[in-house]
C-alpha positions in Angstrom: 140.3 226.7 107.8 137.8 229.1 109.0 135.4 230.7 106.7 134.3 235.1 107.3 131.4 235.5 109.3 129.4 236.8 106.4 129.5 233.4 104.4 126.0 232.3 103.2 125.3 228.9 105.3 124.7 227.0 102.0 128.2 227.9 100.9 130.1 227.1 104.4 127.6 223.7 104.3 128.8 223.1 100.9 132.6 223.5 101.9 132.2 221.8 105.0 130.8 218.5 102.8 133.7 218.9 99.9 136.3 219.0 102.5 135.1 215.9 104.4 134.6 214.0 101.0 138.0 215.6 100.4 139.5 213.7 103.6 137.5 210.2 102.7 139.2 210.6 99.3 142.2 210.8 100.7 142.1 207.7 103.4 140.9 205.6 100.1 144.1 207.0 98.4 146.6 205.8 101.3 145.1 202.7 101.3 145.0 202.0 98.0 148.6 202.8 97.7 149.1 200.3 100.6 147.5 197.9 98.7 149.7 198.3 95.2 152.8 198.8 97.2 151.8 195.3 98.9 151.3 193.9 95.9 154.3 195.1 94.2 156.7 193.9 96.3 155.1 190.3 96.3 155.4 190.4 92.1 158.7 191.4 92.6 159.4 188.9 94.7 158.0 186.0 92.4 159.9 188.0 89.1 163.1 187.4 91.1 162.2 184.0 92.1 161.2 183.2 88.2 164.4 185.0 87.2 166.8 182.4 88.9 165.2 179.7 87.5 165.5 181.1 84.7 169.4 181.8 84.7 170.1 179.4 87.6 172.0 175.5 86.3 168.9 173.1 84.8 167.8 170.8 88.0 168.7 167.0 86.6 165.6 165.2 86.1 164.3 162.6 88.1 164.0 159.1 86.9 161.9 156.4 88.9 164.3 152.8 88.6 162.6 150.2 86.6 160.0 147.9 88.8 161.3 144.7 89.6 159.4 141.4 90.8 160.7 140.4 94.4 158.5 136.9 93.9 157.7 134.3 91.6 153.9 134.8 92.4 154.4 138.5 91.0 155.6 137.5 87.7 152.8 137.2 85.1 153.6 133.8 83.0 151.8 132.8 80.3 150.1 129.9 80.5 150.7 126.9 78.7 148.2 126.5 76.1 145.3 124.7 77.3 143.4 121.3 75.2 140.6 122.3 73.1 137.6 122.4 74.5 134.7 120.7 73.3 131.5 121.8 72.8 128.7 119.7 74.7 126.2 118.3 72.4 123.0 119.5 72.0 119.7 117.4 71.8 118.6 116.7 68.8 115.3 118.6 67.5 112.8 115.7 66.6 112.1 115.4 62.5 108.7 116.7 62.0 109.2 115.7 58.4 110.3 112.5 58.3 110.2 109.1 60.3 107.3 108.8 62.9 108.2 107.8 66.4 105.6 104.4 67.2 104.9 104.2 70.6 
């Protein structure tokens, strides 16, 4: 677009910027349309995914088989139950108030 000789410079400086800003705005637009698009078709993508699980047969669950002992030594008996224990003694405290020890 060319602009008549006569055009004050401020106005054809003034054009010139708001048709530059004009292009940037428009790169930004494309690529943020890139962007949504992109991101679009990955949610879609996941909506169909979730939408088959959804509507698709239940998956059976899965049950771990009970543990069992391959060796005696694995196997937690309980023990038999052990004698009482006694306590040990413990000395005897001198009497203070009675009988005096003669020595």
């Amino acid at each position: 677009m060319s602009l008549p000789a006569d055009t004050p410079s401020a106005i054809a400086d003034a054009l010139g910027y708001l048709q530059h800003y004009l292009q940037e705005l428009t790169e930004r637009q494309k690529a943020s349309e890139q962007v949504i698009n992109t991101t679009l078709v990955g949610l879609t993508a996941q909506l169909q995914q979730l939408t088959q699980l959804m509507t698709g047969p239940a998956p059976t669950p899965t049950v771990a088989p009970p543990l069992i002992p391959t060796s005696p030594s694995s196997v937690l008996v309980p023990s038999a139950p052990s004698k009482q224990r006694t306590r040990p003694k413990l000395p005897s405290f001198p009497n203070f108030f009675g009988e005096r020890n003669s020595g």
